[in-house]
CHARMM internal coordinates of N, CA and C (Angstrom, degrees):
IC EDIT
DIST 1 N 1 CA 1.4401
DIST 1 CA 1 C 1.5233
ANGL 1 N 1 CA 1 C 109.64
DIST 1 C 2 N 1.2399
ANGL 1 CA 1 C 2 N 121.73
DIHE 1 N 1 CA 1 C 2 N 152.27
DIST 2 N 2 CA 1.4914
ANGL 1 C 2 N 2 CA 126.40
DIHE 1 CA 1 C 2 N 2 CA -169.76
DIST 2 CA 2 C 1.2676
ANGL 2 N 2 CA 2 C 99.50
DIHE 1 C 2 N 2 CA 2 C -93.12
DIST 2 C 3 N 1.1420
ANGL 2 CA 2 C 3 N 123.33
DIHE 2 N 2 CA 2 C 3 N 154.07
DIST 3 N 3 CA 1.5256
ANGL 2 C 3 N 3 CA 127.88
DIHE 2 CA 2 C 3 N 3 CA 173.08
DIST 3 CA 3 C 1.7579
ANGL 3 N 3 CA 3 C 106.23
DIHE 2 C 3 N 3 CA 3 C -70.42
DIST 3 C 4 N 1.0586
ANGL 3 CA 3 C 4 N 147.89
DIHE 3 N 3 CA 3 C 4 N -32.72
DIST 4 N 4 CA 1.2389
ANGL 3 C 4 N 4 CA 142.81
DIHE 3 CA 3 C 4 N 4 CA 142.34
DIST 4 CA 4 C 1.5980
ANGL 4 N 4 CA 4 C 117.18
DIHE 3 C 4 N 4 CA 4 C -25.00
DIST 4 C 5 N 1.4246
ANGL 4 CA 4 C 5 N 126.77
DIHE 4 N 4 CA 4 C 5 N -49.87
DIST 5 N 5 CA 1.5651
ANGL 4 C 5 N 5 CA 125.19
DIHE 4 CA 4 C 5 N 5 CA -157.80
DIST 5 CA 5 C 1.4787
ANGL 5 N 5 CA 5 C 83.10
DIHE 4 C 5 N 5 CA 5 C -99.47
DIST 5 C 6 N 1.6098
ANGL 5 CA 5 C 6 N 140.59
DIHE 5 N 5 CA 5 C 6 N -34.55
DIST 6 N 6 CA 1.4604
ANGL 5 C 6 N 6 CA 131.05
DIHE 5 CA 5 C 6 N 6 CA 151.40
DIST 6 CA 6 C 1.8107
ANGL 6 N 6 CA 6 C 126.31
DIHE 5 C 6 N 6 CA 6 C -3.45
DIST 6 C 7 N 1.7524
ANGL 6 CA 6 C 7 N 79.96
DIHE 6 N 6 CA 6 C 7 N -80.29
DIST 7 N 7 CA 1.3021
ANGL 6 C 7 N 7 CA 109.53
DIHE 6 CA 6 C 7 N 7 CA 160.39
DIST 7 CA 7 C 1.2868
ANGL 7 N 7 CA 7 C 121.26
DIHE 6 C 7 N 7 CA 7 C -32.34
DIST 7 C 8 N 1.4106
ANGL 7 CA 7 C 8 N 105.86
DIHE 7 N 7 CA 7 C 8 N -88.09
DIST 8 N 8 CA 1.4530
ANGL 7 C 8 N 8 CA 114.42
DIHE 7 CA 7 C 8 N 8 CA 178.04
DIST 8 CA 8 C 1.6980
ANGL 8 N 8 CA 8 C 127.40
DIHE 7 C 8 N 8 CA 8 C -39.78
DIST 8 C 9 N 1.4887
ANGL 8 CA 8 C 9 N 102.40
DIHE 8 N 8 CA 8 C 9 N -55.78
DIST 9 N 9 CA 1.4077
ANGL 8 C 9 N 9 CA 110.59
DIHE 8 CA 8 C 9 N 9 CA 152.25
DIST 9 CA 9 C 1.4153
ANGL 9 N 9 CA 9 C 122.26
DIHE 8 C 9 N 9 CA 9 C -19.61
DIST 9 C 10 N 1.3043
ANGL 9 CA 9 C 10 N 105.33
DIHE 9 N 9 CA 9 C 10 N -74.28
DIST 10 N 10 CA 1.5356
ANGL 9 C 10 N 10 CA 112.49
DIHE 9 CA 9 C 10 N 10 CA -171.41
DIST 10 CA 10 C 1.6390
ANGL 10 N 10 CA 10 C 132.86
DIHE 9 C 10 N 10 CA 10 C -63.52
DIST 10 C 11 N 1.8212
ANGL 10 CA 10 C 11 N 88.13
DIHE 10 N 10 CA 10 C 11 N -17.76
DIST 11 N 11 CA 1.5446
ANGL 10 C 11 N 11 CA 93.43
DIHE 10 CA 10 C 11 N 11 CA -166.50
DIST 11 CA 11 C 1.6911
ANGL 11 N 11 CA 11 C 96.31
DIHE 10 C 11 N 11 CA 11 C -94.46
DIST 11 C 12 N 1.7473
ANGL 11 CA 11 C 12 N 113.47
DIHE 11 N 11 CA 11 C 12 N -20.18
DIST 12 N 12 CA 1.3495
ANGL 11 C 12 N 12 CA 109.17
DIHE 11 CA 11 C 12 N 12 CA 170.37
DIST 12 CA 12 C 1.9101
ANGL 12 N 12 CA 12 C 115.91
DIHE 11 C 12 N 12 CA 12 C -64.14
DIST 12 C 13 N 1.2937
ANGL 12 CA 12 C 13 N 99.15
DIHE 12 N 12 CA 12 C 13 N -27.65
DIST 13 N 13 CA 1.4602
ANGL 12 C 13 N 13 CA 98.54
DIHE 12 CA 12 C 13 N 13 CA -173.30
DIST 13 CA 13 C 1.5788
ANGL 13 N 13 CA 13 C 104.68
DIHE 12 C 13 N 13 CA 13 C -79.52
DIST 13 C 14 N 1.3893
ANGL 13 CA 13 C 14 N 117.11
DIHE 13 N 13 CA 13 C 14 N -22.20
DIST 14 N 14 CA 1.7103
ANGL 13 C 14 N 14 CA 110.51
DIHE 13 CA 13 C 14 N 14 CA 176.39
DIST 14 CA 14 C 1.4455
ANGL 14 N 14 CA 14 C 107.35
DIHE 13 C 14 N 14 CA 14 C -75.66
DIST 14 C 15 N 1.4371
ANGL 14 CA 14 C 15 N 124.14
DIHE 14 N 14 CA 14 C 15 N -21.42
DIST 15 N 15 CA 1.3183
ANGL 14 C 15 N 15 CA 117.27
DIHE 14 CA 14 C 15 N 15 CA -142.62
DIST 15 CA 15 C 1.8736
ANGL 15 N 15 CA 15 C 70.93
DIHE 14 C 15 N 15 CA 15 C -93.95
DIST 15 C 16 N 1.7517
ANGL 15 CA 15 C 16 N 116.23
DIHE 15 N 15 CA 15 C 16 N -68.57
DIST 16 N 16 CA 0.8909
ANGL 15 C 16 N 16 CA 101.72
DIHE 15 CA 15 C 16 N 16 CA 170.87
DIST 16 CA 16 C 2.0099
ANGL 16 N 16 CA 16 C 137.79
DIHE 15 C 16 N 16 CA 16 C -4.46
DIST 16 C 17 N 1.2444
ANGL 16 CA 16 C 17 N 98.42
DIHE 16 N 16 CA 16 C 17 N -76.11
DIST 17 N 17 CA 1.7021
ANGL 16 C 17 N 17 CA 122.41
DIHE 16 CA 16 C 17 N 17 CA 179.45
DIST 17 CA 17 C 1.6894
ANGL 17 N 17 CA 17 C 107.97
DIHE 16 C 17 N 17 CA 17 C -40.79
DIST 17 C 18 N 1.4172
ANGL 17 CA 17 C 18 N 103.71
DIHE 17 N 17 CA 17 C 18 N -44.13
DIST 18 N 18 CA 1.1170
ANGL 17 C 18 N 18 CA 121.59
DIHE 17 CA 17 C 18 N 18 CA -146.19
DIST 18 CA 18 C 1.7142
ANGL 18 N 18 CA 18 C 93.89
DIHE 17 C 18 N 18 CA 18 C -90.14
DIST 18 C 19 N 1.8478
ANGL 18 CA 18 C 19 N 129.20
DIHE 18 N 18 CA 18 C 19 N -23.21
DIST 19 N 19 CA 1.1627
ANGL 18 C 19 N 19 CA 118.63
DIHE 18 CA 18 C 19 N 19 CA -158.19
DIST 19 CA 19 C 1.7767
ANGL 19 N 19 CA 19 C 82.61
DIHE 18 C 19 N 19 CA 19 C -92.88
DIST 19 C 20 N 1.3839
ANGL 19 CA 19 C 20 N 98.78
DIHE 19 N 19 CA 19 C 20 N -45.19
DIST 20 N 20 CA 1.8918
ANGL 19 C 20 N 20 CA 96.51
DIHE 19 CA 19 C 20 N 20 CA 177.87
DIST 20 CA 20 C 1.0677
ANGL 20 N 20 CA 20 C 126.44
DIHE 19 C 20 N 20 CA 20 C -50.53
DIST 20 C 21 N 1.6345
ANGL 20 CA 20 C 21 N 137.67
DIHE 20 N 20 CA 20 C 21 N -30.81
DIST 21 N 21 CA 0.8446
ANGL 20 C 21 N 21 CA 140.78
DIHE 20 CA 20 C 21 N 21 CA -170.09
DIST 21 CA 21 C 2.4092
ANGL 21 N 21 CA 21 C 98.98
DIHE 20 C 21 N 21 CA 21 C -93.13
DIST 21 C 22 N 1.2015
ANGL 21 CA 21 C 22 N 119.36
DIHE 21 N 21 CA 21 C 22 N -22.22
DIST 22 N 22 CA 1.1764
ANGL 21 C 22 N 22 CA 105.34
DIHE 21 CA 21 C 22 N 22 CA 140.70
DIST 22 CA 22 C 1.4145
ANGL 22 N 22 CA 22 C 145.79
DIHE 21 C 22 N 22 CA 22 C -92.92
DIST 22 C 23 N 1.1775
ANGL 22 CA 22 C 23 N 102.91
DIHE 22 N 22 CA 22 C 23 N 2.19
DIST 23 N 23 CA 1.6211
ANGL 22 C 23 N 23 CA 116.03
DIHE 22 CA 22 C 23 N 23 CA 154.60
DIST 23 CA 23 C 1.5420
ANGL 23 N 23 CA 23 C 126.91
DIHE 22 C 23 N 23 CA 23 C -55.18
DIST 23 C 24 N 1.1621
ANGL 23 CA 23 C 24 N 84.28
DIHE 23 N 23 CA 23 C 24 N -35.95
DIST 24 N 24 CA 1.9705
ANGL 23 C 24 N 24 CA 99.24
DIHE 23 CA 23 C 24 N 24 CA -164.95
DIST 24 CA 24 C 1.3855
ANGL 24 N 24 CA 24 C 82.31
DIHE 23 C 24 N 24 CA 24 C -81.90
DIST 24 C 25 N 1.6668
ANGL 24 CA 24 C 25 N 130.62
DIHE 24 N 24 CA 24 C 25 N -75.81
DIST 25 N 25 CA 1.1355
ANGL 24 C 25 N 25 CA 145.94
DIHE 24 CA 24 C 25 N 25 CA -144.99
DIST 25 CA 25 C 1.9323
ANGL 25 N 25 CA 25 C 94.69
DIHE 24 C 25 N 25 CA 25 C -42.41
DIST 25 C 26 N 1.4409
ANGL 25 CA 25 C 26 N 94.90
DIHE 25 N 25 CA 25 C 26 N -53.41
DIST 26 N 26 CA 1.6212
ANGL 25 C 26 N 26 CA 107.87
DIHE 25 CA 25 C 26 N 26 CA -172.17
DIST 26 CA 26 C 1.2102
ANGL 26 N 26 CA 26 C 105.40
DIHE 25 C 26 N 26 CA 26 C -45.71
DIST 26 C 27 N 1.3968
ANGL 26 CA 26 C 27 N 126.46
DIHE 26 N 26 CA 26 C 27 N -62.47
DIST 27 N 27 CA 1.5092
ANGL 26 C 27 N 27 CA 144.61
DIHE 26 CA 26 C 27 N 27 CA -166.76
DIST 27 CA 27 C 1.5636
ANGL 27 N 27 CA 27 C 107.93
DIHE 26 C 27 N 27 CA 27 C -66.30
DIST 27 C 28 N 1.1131
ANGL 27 CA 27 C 28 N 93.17
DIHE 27 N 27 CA 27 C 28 N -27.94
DIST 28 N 28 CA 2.1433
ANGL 27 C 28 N 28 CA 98.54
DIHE 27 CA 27 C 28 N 28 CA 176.17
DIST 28 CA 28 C 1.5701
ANGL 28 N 28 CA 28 C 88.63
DIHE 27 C 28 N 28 CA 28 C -75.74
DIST 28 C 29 N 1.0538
ANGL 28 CA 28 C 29 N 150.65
DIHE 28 N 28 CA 28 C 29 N -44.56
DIST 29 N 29 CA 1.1312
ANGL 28 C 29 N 29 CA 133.10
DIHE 28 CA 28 C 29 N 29 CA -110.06
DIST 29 CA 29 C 1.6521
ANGL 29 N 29 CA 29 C 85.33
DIHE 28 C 29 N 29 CA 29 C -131.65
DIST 29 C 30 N 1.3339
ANGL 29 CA 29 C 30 N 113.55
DIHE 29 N 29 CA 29 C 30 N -39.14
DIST 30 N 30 CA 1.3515
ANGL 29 C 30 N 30 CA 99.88
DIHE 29 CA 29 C 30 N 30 CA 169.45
DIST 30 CA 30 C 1.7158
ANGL 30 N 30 CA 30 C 122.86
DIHE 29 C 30 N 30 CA 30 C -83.28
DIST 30 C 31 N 1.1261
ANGL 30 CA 30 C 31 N 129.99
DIHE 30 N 30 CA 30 C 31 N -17.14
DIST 31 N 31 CA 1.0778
ANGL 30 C 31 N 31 CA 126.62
DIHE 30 CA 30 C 31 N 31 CA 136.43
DIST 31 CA 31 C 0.8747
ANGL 31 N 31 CA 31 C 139.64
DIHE 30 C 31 N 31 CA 31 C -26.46
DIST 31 C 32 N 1.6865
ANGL 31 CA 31 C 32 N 116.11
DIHE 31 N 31 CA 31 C 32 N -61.36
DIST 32 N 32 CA 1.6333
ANGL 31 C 32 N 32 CA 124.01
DIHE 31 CA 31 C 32 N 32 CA 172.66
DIST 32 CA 32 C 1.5882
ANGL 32 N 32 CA 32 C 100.21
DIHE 31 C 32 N 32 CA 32 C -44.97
DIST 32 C 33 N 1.4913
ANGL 32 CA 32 C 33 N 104.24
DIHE 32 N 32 CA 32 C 33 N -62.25
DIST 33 N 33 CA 1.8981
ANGL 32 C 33 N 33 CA 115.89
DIHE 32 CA 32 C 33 N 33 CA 176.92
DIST 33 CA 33 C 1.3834
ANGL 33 N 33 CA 33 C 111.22
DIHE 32 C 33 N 33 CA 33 C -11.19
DIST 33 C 34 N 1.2414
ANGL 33 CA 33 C 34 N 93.13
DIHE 33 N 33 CA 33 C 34 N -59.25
DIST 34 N 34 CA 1.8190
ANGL 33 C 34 N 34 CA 94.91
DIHE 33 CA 33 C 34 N 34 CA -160.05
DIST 34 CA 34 C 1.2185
ANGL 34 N 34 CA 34 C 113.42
DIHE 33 C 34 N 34 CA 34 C -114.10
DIST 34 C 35 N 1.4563
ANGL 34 CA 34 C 35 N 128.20
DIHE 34 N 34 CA 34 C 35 N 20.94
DIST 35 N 35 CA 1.2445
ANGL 34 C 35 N 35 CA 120.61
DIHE 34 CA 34 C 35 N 35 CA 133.80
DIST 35 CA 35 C 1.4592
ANGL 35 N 35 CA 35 C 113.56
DIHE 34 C 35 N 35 CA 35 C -69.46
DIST 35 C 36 N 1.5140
ANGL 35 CA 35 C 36 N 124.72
DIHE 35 N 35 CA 35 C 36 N -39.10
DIST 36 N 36 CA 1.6616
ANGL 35 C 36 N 36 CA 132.69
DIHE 35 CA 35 C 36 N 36 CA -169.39
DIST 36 CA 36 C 1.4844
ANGL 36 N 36 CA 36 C 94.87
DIHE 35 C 36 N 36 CA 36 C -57.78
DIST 36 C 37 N 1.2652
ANGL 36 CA 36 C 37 N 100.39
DIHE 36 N 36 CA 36 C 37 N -34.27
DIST 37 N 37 CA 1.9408
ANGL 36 C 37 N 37 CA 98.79
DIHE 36 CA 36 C 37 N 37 CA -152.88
DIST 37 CA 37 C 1.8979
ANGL 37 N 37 CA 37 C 89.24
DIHE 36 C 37 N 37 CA 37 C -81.24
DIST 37 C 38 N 1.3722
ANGL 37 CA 37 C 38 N 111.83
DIHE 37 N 37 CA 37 C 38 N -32.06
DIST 38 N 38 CA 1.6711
ANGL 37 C 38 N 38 CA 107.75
DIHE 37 CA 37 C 38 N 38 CA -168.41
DIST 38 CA 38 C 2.0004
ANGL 38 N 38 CA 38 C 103.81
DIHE 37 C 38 N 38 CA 38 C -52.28
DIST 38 C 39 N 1.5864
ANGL 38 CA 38 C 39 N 89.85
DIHE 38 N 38 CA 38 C 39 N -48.55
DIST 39 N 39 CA 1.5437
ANGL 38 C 39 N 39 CA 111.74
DIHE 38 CA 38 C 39 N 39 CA -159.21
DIST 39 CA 39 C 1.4900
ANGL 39 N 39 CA 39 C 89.22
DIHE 38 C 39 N 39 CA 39 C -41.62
DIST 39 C 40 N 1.7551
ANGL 39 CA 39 C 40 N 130.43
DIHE 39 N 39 CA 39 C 40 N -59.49
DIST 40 N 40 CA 1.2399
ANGL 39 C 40 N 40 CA 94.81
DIHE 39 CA 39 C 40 N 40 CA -177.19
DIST 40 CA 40 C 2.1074
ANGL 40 N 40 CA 40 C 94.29
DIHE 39 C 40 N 40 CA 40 C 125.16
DIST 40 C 41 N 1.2039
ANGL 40 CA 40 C 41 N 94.53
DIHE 40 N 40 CA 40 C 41 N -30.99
DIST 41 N 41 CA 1.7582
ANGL 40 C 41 N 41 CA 88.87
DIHE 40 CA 40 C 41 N 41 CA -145.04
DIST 41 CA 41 C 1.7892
ANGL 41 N 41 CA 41 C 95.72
DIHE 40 C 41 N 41 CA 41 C -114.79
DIST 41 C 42 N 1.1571
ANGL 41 CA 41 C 42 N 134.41
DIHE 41 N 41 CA 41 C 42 N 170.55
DIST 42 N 42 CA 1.9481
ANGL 41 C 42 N 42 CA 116.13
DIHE 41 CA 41 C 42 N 42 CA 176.56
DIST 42 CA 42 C 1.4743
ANGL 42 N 42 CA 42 C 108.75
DIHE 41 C 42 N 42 CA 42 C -99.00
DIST 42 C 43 N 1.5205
ANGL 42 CA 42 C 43 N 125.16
DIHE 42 N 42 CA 42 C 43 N -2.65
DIST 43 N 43 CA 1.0385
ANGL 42 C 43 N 43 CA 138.00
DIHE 42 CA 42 C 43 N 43 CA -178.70
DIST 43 CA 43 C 1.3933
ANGL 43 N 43 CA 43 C 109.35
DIHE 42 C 43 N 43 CA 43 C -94.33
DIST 43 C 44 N 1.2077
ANGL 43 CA 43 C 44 N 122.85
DIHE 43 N 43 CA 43 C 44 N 0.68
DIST 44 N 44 CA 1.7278
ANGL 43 C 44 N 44 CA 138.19
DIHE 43 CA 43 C 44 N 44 CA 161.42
DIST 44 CA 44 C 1.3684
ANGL 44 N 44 CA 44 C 107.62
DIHE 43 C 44 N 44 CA 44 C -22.47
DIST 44 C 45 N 1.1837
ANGL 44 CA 44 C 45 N 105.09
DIHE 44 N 44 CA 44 C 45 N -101.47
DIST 45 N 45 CA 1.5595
ANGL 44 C 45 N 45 CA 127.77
DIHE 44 CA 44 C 45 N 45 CA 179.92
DIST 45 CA 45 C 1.8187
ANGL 45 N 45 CA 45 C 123.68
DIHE 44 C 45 N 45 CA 45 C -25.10
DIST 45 C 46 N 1.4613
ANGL 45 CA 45 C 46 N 91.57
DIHE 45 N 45 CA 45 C 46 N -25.19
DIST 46 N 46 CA 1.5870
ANGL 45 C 46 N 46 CA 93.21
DIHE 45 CA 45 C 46 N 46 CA 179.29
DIST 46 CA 46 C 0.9829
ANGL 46 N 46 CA 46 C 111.81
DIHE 45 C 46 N 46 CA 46 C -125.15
DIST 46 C 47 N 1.1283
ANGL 46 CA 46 C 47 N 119.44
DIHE 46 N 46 CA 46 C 47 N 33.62
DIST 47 N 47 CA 1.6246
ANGL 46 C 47 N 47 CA 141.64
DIHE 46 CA 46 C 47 N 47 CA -179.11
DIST 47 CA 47 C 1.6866
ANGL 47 N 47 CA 47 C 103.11
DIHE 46 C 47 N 47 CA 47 C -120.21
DIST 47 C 48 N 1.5982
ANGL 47 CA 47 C 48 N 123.76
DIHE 47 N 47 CA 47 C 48 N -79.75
DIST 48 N 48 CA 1.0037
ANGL 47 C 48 N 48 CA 137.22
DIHE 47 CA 47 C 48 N 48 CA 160.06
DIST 48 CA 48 C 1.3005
ANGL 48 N 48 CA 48 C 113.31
DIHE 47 C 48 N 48 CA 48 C -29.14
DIST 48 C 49 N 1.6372
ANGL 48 CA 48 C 49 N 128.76
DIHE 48 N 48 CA 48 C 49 N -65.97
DIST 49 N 49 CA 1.5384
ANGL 48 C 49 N 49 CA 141.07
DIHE 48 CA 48 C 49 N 49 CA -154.08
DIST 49 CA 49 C 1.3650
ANGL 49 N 49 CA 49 C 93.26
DIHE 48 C 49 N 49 CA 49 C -124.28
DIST 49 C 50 N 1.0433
ANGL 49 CA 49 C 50 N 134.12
DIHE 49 N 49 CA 49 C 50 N 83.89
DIST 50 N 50 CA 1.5913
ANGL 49 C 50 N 50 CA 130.15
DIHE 49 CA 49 C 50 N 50 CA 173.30
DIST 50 CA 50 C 1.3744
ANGL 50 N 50 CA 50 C 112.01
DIHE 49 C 50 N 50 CA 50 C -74.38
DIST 50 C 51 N 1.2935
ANGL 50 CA 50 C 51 N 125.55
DIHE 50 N 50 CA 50 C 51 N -37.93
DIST 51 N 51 CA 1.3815
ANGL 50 C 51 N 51 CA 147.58
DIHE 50 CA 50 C 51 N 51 CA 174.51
DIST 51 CA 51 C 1.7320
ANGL 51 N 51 CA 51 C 125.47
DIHE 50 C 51 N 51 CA 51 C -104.89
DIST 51 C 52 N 1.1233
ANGL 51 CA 51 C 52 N 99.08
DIHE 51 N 51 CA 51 C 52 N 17.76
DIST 52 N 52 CA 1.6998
ANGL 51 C 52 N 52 CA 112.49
DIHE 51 CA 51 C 52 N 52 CA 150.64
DIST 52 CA 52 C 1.6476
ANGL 52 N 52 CA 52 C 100.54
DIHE 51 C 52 N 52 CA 52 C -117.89
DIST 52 C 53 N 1.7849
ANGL 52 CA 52 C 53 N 85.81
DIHE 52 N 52 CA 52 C 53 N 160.15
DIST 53 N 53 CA 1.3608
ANGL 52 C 53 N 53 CA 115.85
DIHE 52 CA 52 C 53 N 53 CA 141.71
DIST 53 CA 53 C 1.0511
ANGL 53 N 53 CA 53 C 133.75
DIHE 52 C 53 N 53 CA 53 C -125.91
DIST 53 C 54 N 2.0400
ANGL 53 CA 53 C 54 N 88.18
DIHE 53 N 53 CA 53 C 54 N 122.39
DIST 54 N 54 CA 1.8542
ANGL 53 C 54 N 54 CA 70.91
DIHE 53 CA 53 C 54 N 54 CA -172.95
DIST 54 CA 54 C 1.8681
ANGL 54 N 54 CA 54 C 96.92
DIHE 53 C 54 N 54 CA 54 C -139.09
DIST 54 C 55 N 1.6604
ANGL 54 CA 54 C 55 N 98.61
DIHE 54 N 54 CA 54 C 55 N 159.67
DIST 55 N 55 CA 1.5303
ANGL 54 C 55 N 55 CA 112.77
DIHE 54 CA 54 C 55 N 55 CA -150.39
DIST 55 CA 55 C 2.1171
ANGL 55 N 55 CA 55 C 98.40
DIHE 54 C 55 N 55 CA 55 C -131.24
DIST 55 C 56 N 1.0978
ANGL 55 CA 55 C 56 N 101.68
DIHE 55 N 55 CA 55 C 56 N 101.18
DIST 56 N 56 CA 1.2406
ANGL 55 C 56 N 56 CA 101.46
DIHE 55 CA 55 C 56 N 56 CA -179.77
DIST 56 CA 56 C 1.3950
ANGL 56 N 56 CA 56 C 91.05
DIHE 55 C 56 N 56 CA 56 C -103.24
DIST 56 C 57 N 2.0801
ANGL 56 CA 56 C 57 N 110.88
DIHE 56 N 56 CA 56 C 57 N 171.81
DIST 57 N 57 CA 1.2361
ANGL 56 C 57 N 57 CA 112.31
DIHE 56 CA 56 C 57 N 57 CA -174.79
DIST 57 CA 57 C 1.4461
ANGL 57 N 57 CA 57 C 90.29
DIHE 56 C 57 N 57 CA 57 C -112.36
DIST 57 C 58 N 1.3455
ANGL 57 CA 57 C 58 N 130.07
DIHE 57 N 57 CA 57 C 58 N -10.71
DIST 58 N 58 CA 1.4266
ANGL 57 C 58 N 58 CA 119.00
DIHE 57 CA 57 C 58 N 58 CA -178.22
DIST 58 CA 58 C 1.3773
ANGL 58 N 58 CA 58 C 101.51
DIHE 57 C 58 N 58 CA 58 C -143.53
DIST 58 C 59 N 1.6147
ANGL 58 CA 58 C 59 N 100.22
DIHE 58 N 58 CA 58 C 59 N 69.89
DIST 59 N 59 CA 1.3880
ANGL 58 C 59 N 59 CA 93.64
DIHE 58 CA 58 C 59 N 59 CA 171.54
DIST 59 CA 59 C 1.5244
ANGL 59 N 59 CA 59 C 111.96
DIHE 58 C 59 N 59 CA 59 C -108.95
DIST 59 C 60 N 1.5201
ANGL 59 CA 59 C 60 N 101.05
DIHE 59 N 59 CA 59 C 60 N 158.00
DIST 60 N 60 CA 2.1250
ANGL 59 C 60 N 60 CA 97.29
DIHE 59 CA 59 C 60 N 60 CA -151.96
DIST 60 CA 60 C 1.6318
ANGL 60 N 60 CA 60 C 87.10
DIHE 59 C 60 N 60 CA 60 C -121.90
DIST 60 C 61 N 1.1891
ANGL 60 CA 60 C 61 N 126.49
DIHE 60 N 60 CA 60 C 61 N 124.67
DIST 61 N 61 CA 1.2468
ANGL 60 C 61 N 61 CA 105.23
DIHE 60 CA 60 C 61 N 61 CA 142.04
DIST 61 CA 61 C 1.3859
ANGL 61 N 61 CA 61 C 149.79
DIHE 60 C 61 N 61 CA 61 C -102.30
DIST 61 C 62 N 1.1768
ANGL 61 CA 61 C 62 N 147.90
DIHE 61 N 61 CA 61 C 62 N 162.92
DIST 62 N 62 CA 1.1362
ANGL 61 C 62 N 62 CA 140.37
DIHE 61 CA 61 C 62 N 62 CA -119.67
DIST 62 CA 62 C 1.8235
ANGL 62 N 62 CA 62 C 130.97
DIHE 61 C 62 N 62 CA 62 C 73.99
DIST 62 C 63 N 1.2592
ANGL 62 CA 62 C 63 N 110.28
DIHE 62 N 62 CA 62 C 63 N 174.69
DIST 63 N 63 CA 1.5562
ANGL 62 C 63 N 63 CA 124.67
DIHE 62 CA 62 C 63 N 63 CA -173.78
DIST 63 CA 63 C 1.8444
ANGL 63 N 63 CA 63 C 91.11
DIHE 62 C 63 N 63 CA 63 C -54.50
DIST 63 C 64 N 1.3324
ANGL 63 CA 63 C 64 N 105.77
DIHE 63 N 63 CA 63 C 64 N 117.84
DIST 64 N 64 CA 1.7980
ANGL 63 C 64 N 64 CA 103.09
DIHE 63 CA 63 C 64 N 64 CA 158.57
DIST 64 CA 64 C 1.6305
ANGL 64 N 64 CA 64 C 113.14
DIHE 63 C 64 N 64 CA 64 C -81.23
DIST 64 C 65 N 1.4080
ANGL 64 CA 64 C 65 N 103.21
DIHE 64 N 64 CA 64 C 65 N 149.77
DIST 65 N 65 CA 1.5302
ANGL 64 C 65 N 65 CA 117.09
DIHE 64 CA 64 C 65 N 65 CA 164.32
DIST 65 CA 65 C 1.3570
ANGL 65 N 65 CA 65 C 99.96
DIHE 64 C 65 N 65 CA 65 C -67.40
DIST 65 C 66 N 1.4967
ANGL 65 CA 65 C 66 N 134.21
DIHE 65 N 65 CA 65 C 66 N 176.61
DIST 66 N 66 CA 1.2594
ANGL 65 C 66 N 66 CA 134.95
DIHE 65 CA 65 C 66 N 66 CA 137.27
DIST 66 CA 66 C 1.6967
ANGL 66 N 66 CA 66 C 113.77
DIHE 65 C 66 N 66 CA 66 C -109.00
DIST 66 C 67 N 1.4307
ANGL 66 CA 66 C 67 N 100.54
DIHE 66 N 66 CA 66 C 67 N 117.01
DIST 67 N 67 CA 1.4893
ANGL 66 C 67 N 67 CA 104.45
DIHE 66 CA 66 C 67 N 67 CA 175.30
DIST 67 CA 67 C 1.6070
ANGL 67 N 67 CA 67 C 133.07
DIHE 66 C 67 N 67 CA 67 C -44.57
DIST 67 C 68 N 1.1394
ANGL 67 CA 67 C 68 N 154.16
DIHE 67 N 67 CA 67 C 68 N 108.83
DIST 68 N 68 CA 1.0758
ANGL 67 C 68 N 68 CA 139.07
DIHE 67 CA 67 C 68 N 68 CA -109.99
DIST 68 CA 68 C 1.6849
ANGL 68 N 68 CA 68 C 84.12
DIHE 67 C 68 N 68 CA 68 C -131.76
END
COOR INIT
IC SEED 1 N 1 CA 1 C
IC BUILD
């Protein structure tokens, strides 16, 4: 193997590592979301997750619709 396809190799496997490991993070995190948002109440989050923080950009509270 050439030290070029080395390279290349390796930086596909970080980029790789690196999209999975924000996949999960996303999916943890939107989860948490919409259990907070199910609960209904603004005191959710520190009820449920007392020991997280967590920061959504569209987080709703109250009953969600589901977008259809």
């Amino acid at each position: 193997m050439k030290r070029t396809q080395k390279i290349a190799l390796a930086l596909a496997i970080a980029t790789a590592a690196g999209i999975v490991l924000y996949m999960a993070k996303h999916f943890k995190t939107k989860h948490m979301l919409a259990q907070i948002a199910e609960e209904g109440y603004e005191t959710a989050q520190d009820i449920l997750f007392p020991h997280k923080d967590i920061h959504g950009k569209h987080l709703q509270y109250g009953p969600v619709i589901p977008e259809l």
